[in-house]
N, C-alpha and C positions, 0 to 999 in steps of 0.2 A: 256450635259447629261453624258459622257462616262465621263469629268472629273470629275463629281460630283460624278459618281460611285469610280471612283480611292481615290477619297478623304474618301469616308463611307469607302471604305476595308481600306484601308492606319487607320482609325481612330477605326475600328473595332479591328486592329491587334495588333495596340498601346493600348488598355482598357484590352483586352488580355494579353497581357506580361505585362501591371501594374497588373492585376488581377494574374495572376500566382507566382508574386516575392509577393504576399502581401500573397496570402494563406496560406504557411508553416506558417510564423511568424503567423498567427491569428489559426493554428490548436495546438496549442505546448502553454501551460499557463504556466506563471511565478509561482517560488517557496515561493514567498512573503507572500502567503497566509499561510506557514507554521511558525515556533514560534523558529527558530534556537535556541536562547537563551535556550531550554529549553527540555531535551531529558528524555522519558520515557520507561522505557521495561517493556511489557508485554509476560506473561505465558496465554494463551488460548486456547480456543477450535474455529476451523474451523467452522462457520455455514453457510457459503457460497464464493463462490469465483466468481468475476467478469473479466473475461478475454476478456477487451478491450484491442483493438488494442494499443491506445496510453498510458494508463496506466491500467496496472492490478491491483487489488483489492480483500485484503483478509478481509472478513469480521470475526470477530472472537469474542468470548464473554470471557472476561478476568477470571482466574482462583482466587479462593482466597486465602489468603498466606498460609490453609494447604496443596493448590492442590486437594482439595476434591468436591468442586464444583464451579458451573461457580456465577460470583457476578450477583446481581438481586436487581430491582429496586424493589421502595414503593408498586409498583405493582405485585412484584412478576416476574416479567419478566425477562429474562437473557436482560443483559445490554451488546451492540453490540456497537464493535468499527470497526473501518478502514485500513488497510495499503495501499496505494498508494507506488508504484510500477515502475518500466520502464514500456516499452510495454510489451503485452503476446509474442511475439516473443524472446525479447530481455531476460526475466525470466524464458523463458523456456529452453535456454541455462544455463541456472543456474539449470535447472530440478523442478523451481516452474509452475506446470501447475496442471487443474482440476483436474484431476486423483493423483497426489501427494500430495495435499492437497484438499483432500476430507471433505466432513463433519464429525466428529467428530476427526481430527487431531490435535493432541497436539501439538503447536507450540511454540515459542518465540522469539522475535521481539523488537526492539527499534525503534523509531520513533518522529519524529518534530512535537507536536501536531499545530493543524489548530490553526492559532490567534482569530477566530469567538468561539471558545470552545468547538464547537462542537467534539463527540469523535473518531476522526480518524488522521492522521497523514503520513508523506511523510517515507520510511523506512531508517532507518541508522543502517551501518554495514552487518553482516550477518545473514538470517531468520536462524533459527533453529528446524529442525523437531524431537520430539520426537517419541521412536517407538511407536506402534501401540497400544494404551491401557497401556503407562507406563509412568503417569507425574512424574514431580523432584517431588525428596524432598521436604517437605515443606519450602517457602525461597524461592528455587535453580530454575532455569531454563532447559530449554531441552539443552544447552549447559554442562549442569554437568553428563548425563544420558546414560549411557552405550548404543551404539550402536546407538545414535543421529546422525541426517543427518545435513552437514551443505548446507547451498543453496545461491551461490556469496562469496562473501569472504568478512573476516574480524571476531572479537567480537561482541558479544553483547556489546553496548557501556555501558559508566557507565552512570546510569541516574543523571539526575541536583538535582532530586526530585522523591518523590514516587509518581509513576503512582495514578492518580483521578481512581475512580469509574467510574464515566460519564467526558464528557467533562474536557478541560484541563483549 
């Protein structure tokens, strides 16, 4: 009996530490899912932000090239894409957090859209905040616009192709 017990904990402890080295790698997804070949920048408006722990998420409905309104589908509907993120911790050293990009913030962004075509995307380079109620140019990005915030570092990348409406 007492050695059958030492064998369960002995076997308990071992499912344990395979269970422990296995969970990092299965919490953390591969970037396959995104489209590298193929880099889009979007001018938007902030209509919601998703601040997960492992990747935060800016939802945003794309502007149209006079910067005068947000694009909208057959329905009428503003048409909502995605940025994917590091962690909310890790972007918020960069100062992207809920309160900076609030809803109705003028933003711009490049990103690797999803290979499913769906319209969201992993972010490349650096987000760019325009001030408060003042989009580019028509054309131009919040990186061209007096008193734009940058967030992480880098450009706006140059895109492969003009950003879709929906889906990539």
């Amino acid at each position: 009996m007492r050695k059958l017990r030492a064998l369960s904990i002995a076997g308990l402890a071992v499912l344990i530490s395979a269970g422990a080295a296995v969970m990092p790698a299965q919490s953390h997804h591969s970037f396959a899912m995104f489209d590298d070949s193929k880099v889009y920048v979007f001018t938007g408006v902030v209509v919601r932000i998703n601040p997960d722990a492992n990747h935060l998420q800016i939802y945003f409905a794309p502007l149209n090239e006079e910067r005068k309104t947000v694009l909208r589908d057959s329905a009428g509907k503003p048409i909502v894409w995605a940025v994917e993120m590091a962690g909310s911790a890790e972007v918020a050293r960069e100062g992207v957090t809920v309160n900076t990009f609030k809803p109705g913030t003028i933003m711009s962004v490049g990103l690797h859209p999803l290979r499913s075509s769906q319209p969201a995307g992993d972010r490349q380079g650096g987000l760019f905040r325009c001030p408060e109620n003042t989009p580019p140019a028509p054309g131009a990005h919040c990186d061209s616009v007096e008193g734009h915030v940058l967030h992480g570092e880098g450009a706006l990348p140059e895109p492969t192709e003009p950003a879709p409406a929906q889906g990539g």
